[in-house]
C-alpha positions as CSV (number, residue, x, y, z in Angstrom):
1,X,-0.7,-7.3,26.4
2,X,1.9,-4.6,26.7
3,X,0.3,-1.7,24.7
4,X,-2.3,0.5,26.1
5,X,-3.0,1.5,22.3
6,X,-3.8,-2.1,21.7
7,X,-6.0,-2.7,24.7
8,X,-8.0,0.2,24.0
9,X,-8.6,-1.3,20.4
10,X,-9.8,-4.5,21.8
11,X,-12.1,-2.5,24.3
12,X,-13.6,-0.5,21.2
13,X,-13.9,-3.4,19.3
14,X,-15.7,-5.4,21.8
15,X,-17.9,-2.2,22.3
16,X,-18.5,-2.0,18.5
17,X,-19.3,-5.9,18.8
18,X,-22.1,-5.2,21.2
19,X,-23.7,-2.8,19.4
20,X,-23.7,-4.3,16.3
21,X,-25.3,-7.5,18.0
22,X,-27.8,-4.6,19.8
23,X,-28.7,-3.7,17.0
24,X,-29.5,-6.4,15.1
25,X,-31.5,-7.7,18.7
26,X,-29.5,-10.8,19.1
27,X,-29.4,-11.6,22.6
28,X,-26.0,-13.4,23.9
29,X,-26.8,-16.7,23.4
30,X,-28.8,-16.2,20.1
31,X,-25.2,-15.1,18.3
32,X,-23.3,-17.3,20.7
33,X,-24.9,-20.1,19.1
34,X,-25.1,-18.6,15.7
35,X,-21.2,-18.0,15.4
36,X,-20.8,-21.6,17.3
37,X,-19.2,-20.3,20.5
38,X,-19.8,-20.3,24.0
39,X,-21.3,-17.2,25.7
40,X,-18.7,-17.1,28.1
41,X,-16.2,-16.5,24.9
42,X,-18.7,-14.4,23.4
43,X,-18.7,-11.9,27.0
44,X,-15.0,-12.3,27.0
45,X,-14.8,-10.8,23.2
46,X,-17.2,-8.1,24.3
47,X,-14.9,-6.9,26.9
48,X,-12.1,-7.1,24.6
49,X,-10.2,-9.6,26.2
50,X,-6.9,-10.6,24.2
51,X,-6.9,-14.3,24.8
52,X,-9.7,-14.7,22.3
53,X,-8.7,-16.6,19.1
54,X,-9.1,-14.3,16.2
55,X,-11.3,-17.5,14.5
56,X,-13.5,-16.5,17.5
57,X,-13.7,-12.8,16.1
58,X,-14.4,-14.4,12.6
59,X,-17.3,-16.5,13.4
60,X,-19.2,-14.0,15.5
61,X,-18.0,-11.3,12.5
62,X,-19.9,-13.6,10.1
63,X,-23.1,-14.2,12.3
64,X,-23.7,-10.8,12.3
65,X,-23.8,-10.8,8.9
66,X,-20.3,-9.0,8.3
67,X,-17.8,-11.8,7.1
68,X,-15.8,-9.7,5.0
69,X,-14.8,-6.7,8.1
70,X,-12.0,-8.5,8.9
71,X,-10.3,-9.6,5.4
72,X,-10.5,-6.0,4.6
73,X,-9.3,-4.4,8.2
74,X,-5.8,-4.5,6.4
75,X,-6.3,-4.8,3.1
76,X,-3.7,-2.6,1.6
77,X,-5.8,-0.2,-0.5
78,X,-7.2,0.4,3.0
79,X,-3.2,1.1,4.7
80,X,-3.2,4.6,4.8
81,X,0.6,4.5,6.6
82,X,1.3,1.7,4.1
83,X,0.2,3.6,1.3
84,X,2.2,6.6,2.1
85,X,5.5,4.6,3.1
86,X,5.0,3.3,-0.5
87,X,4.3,6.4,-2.2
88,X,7.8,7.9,-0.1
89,X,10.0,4.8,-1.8
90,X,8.8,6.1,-5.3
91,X,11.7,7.4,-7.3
92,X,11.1,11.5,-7.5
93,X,12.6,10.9,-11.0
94,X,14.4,9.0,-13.2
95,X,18.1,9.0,-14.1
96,X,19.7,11.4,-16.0
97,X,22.6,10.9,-18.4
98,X,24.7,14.2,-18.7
99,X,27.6,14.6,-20.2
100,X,29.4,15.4,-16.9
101,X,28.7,19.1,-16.5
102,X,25.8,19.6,-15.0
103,X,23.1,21.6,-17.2
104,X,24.9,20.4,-20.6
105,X,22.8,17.7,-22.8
106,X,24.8,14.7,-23.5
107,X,26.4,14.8,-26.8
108,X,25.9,11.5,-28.8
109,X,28.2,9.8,-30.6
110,X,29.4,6.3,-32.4
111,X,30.6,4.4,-29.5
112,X,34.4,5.0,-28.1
113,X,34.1,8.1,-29.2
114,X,34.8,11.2,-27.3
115,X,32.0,14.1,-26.8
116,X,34.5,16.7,-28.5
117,X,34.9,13.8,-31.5
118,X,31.1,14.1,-32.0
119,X,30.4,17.6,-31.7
120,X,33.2,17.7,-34.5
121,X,31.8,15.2,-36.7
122,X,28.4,17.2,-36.4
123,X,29.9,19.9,-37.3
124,X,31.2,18.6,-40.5
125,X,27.8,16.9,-41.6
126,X,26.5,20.3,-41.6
127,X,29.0,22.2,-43.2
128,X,28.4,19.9,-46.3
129,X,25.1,19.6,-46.9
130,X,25.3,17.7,-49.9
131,X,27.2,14.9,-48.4
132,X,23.9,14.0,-46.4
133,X,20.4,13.4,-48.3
134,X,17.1,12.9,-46.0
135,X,15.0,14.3,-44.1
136,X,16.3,17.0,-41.7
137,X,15.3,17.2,-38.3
């Protein structure tokens, strides 16, 4: 195994996996035979020893009674870096549609027409107010 980071996981790990089975008075053959492993593999886990099949890790998890520590080591509501990385690809917000000057509202019109064709026409709907029965806005 090339990183130190890693190797000191496993060591933890196999710490933590001592103390659980400590703590729950197992001695080494007791979980070795309860997770349906050989001591020897069982020691090796302990130390933290990489060449241990993660099934290994599984079937000692679930003897000590904790089946569901490793489905949920990285489950992703449990990703903290994952979670954030996420959160970073979230659009800030969504795409505006200016009329080419920044700080000016589009001007809406019938299509192919030109902004200055539809600031015109408004103007003349409002000049005759007659010519337009509704509700006003």
């Amino acid at each position: 195994m090339s990183s130190l980071r890693a190797m000191r996981s496993l060591t933890g790990l196999g710490q933590n996996l001592r103390q659980a089975r400590l703590a729950r008075r197992f001695s080494m053959a007791e979980l070795a035979m309860r997770a349906g492993i050989s001591e020897r593999t069982l020691t090796r886990l302990e130390k933290g020893d990489p060449g241990v099949g993660i099934g290994n890790l599984a079937s000692v998890l679930a003897a000590l009674g904790s089946p569901a520590v490793l489905a949920d080591l990285m489950s992703p509501e449990n990703d903290a870096i994952g979670l954030s990385r996420a959160l970073e690809a979230v659009p800030r917000r969504g795409r505006s549609f200016s009329s080419g000057k920044p700080g000016q509202p589009a001007k809406l019109g019938k299509p192919g027409q030109t902004s200055g064709e539809a600031g015109e026409q408004k103007d003349s709907a409002q000049s005759k107010p007659s010519a337009r029965k509704g509700i006003a806005f």
